[in-house]
DSSP file (Angstrom, degrees, kcal/mol; ACC not computed):
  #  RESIDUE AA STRUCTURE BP1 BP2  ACC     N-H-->O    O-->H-N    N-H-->O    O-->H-N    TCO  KAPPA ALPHA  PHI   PSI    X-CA   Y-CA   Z-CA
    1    1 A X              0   0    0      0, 0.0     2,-0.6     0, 0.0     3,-0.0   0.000 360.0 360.0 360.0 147.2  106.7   88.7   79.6
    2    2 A X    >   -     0   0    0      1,-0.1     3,-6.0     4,-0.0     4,-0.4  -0.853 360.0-116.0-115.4 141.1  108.9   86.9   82.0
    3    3 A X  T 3> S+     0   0    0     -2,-0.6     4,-2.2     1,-0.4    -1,-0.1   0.329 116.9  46.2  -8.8 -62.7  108.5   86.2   85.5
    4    4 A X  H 3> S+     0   0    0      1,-0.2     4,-1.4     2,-0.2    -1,-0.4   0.764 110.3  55.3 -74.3 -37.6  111.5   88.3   86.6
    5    5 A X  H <> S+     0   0    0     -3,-6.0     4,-1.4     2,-0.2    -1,-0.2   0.927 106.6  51.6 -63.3 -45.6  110.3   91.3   84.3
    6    6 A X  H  > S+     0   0    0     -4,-0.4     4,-1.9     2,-0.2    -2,-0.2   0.925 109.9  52.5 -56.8 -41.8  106.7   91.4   86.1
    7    7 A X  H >< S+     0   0    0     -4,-2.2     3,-0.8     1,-0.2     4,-0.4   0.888 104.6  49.4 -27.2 -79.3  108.4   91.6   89.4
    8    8 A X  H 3X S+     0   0    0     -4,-1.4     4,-1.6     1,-0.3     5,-0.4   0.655 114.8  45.8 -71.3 -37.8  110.5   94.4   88.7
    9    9 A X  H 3X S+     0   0    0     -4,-1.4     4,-2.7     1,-0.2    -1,-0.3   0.969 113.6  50.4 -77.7 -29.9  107.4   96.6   87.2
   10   10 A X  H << S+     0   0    0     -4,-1.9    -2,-0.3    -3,-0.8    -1,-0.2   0.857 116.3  41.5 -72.1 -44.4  105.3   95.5   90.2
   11   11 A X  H >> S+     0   0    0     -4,-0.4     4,-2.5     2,-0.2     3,-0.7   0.805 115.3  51.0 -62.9 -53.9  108.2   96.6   92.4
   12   12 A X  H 3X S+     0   0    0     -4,-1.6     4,-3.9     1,-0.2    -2,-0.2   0.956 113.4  45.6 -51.5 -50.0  108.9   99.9   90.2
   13   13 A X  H 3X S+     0   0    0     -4,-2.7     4,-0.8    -5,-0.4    -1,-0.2   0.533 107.0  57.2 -88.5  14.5  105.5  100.8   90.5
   14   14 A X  H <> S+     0   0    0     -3,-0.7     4,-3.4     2,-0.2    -1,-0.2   0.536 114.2  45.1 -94.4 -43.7  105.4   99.9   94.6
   15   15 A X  H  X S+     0   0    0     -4,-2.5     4,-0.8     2,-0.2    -2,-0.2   0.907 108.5  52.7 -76.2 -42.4  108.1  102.5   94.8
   16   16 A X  H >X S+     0   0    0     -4,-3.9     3,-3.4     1,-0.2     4,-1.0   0.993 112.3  49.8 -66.2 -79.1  106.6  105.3   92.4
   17   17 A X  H 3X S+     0   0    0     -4,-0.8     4,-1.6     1,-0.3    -2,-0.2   0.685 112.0  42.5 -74.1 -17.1  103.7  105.1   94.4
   18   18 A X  H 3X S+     0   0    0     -4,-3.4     4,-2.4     2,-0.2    -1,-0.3   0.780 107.9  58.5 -59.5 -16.7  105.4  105.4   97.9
   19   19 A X  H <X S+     0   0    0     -3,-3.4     4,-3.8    -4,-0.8     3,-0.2   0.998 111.7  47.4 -70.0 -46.4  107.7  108.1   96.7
   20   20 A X  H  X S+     0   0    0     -4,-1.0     4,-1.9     1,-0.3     5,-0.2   0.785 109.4  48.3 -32.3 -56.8  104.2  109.7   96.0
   21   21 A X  H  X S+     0   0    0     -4,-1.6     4,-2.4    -5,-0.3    -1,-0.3   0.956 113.2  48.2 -58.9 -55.4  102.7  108.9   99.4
   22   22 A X  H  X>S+     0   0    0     -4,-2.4     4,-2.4     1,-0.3     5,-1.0   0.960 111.9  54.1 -79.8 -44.8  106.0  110.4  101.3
   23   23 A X  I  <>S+     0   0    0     -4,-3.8     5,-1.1     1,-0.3    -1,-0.3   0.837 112.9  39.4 -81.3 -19.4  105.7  113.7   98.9
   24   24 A X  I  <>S+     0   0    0     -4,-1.9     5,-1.1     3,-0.2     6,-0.3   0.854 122.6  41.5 -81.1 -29.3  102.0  114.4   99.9
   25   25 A X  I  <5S+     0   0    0     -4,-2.4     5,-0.3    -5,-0.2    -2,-0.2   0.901 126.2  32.8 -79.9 -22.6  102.4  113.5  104.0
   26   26 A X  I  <5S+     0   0    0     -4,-2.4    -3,-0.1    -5,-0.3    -1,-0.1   0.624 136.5  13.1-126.6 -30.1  105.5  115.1  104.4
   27   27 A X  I  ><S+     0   0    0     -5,-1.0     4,-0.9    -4,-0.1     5,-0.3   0.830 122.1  42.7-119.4 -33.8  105.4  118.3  101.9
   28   28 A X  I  4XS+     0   0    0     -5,-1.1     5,-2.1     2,-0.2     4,-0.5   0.762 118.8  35.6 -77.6 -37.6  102.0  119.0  100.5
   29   29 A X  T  4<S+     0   0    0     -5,-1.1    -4,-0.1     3,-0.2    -3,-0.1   0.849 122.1  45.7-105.2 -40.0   99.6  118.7  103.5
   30   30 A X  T  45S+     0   0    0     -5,-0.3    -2,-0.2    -6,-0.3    -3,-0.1   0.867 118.3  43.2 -63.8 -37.9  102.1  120.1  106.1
   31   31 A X  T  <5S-     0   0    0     -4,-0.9    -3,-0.2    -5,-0.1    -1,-0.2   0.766 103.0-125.9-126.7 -63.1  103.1  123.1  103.7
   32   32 A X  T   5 +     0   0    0     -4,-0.5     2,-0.5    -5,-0.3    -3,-0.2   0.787  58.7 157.1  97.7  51.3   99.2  124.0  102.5
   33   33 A X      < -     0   0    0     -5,-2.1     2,-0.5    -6,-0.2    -1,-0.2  -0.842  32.6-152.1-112.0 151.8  100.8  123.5   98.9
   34   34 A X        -     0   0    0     -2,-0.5     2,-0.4    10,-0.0     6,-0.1  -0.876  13.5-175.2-104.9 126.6   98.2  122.6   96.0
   35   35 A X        -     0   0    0     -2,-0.5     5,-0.1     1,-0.2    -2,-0.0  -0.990  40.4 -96.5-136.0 163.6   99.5  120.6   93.0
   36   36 A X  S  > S+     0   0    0     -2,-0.4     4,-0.9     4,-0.1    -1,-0.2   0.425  85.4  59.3 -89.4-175.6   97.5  119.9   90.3
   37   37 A X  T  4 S-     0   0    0      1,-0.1     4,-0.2     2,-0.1    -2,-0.0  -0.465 111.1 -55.5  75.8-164.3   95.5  115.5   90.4
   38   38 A X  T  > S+     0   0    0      2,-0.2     4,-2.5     1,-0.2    22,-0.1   0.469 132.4  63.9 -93.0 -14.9   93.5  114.4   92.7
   39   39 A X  H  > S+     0   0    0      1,-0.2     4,-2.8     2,-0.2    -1,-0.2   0.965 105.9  49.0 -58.3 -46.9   95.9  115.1   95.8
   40   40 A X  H  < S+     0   0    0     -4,-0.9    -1,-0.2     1,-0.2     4,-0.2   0.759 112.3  46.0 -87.7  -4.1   95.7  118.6   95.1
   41   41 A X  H >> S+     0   0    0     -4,-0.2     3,-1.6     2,-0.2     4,-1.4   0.887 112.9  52.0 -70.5 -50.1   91.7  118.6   94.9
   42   42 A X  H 3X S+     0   0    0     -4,-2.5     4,-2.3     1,-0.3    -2,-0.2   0.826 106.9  50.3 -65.1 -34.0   91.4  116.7   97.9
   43   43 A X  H 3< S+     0   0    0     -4,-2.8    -1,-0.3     1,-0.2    -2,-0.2   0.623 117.0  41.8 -88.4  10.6   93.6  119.0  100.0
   44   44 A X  H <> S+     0   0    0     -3,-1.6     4,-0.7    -4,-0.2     3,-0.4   0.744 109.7  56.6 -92.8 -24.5   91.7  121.9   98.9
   45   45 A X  H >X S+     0   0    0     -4,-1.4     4,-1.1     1,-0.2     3,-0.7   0.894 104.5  59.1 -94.5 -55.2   88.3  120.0   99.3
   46   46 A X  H 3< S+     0   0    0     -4,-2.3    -1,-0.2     1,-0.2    -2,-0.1   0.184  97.1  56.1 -66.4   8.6   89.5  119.4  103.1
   47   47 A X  H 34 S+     0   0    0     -3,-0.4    -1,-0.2    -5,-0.1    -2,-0.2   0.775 116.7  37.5 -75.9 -69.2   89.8  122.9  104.1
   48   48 A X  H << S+     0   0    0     -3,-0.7     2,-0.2    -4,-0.7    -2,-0.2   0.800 122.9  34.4 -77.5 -44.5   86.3  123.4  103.1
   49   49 A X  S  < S-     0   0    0     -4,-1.1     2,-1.5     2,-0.1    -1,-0.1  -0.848  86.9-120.9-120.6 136.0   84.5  120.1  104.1
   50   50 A X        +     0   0    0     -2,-0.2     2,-0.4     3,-0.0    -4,-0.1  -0.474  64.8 109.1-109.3  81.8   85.8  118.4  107.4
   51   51 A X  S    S-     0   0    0     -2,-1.5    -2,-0.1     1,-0.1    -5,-0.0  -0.904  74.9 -67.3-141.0 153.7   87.0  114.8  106.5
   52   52 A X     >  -     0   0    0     -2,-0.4     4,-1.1     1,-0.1     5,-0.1  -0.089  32.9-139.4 -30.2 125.0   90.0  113.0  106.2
   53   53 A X  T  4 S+     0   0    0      2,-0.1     4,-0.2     1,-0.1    -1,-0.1   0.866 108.3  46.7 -39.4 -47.3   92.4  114.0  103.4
   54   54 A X  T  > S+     0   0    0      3,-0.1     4,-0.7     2,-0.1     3,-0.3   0.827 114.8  48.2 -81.8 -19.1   93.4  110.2  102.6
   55   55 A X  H  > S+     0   0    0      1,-0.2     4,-3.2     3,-0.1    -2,-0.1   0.888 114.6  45.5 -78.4 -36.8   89.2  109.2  102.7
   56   56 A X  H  X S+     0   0    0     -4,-1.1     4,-2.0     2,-0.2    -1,-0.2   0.699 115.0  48.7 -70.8 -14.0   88.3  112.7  100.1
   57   57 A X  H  > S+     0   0    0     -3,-0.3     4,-0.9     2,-0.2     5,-0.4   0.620 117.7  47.8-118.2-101.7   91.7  111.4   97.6
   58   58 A X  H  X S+     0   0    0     -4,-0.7     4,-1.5     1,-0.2     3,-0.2   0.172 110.9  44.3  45.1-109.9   89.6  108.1   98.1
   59   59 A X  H >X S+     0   0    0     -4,-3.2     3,-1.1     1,-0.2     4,-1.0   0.836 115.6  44.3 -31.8 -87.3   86.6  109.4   97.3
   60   60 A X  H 3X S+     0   0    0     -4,-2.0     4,-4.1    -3,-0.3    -1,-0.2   0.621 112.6  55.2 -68.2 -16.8   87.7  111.6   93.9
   61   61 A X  H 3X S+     0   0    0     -4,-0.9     4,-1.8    -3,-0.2    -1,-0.3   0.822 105.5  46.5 -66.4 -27.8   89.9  108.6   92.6
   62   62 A X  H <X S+     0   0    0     -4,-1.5     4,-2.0    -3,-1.1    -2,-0.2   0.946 116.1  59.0 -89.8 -21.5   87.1  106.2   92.6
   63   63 A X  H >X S+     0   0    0     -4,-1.0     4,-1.2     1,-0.2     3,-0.9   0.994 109.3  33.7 -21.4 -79.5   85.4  109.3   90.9
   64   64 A X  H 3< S+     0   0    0     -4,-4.1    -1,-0.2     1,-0.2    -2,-0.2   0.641 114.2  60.7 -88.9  12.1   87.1  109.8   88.2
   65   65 A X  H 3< S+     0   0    0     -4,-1.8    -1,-0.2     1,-0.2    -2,-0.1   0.822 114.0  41.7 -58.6 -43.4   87.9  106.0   87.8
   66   66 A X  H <<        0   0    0     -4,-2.0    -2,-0.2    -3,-0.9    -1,-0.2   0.781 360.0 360.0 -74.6 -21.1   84.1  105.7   87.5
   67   67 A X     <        0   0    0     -4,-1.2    -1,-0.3    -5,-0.1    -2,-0.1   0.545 360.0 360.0 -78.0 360.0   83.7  109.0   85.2
């Protein structure tokens, strides 16, 4: 691959995951809405058990990385 191609995925995938970031702080945790991943386990999980949201989405990624 060349130089300018790696960028532009490195960049792409910088963006996908902010758009990601903005739609869980700004609609999903204010809202109470559950959507299916590890976002929506973690904001159900944080009702129940009284820890951060971003430390519990943490937590169940390096889960099911490890699973």
């Amino acid at each position: 691959m060349e130089s300018r191609e790696i960028i532009k995925e490195y960049i792409s995938m910088a963006f996908g995951s902010l758009c990601v970031a903005v739609a869980v702080n700004f609609f999903m945790v204010p809202g109470n809405l559950v959507f299916g991943s590890a976002s929506g386990l973690s904001l159900v999980l944080t009702q129940i058990i009284p820890i951060k949201m971003s430390m519990m989405n943490l937590s169940i990624n390096i889960f099911f990385l490890l699973m």
